[in-house]
C-alpha positions as CSV (number, residue, x, y, z in Angstrom):
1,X,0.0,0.0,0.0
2,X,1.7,3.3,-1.2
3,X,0.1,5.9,1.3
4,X,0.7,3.9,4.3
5,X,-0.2,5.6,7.6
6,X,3.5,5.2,9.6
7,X,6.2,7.6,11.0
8,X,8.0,7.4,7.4
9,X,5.0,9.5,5.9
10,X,4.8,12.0,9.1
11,X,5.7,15.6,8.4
12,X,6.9,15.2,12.7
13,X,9.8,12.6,11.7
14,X,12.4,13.5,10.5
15,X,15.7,11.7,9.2
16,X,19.6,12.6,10.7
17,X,22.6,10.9,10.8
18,X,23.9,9.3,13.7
19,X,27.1,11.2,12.8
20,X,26.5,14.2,11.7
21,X,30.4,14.7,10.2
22,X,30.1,11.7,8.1
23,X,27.5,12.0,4.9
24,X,27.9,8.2,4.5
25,X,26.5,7.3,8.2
26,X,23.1,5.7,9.1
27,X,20.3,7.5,8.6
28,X,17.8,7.6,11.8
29,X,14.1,8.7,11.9
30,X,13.7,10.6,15.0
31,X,9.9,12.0,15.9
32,X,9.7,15.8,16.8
33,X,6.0,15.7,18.2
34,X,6.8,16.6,21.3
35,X,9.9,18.6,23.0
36,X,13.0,16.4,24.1
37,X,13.0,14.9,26.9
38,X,16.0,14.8,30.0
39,X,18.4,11.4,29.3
40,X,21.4,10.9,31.6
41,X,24.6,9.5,30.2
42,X,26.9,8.2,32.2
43,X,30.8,9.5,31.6
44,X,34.0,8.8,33.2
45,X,33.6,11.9,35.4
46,X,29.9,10.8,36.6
47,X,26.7,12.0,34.9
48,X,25.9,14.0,31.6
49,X,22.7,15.7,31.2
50,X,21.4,15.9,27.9
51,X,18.0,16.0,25.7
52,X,17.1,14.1,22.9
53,X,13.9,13.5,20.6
54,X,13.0,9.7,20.5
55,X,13.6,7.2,17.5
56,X,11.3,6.0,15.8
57,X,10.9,2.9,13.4
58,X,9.8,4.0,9.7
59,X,7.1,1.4,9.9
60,X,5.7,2.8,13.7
61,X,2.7,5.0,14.1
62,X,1.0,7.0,16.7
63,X,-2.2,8.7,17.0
64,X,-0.8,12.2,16.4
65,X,0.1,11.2,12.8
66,X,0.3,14.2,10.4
67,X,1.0,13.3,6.6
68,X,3.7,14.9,5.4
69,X,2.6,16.2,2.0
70,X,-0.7,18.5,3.6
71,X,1.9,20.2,5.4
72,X,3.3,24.1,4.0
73,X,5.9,25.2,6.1
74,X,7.2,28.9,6.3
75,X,8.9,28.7,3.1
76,X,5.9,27.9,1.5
77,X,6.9,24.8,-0.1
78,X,4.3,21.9,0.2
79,X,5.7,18.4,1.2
80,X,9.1,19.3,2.8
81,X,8.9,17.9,6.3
């Protein structure tokens, strides 16, 4: 089914790298619904405090779904999420 109903088609997701100084890396979906939330990461020196926007599957869905292509953003170009 081509218009699948999935974070892949939601103008909240939204694909970056895991590294963002190498083009060639992984490509993540991460949803920006909501603002980030508070993670701790532990480092040699104790605890890091940092926020991040969750990952999401391509596939996953959510009742806040929002299709990408209804969506004009400030630039005025339709479909850019």
């Amino acid at each position: 089914m081509a218009d699948q109903v999935n974070c892949n088609g939601c103008a909240y997701s939204q694909e970056e790298a895991i590294d963002p100084h190498n083009v060639s890396a992984e490509r993540l979906l991460v949803c920006r619904r909501r603002p980030p939330v508070p993670v701790f990461i532990p480092t040699p020196r104790g605890v890091s405090l940092q926020t991040v926007h969750p990952l999401v599957a391509r596939d996953g869905w959510c009742g806040d779904y929002l299709d990408h292509r209804t969506v004009v953003r400030a630039t005025g170009q339709e479909g850019q999420a």
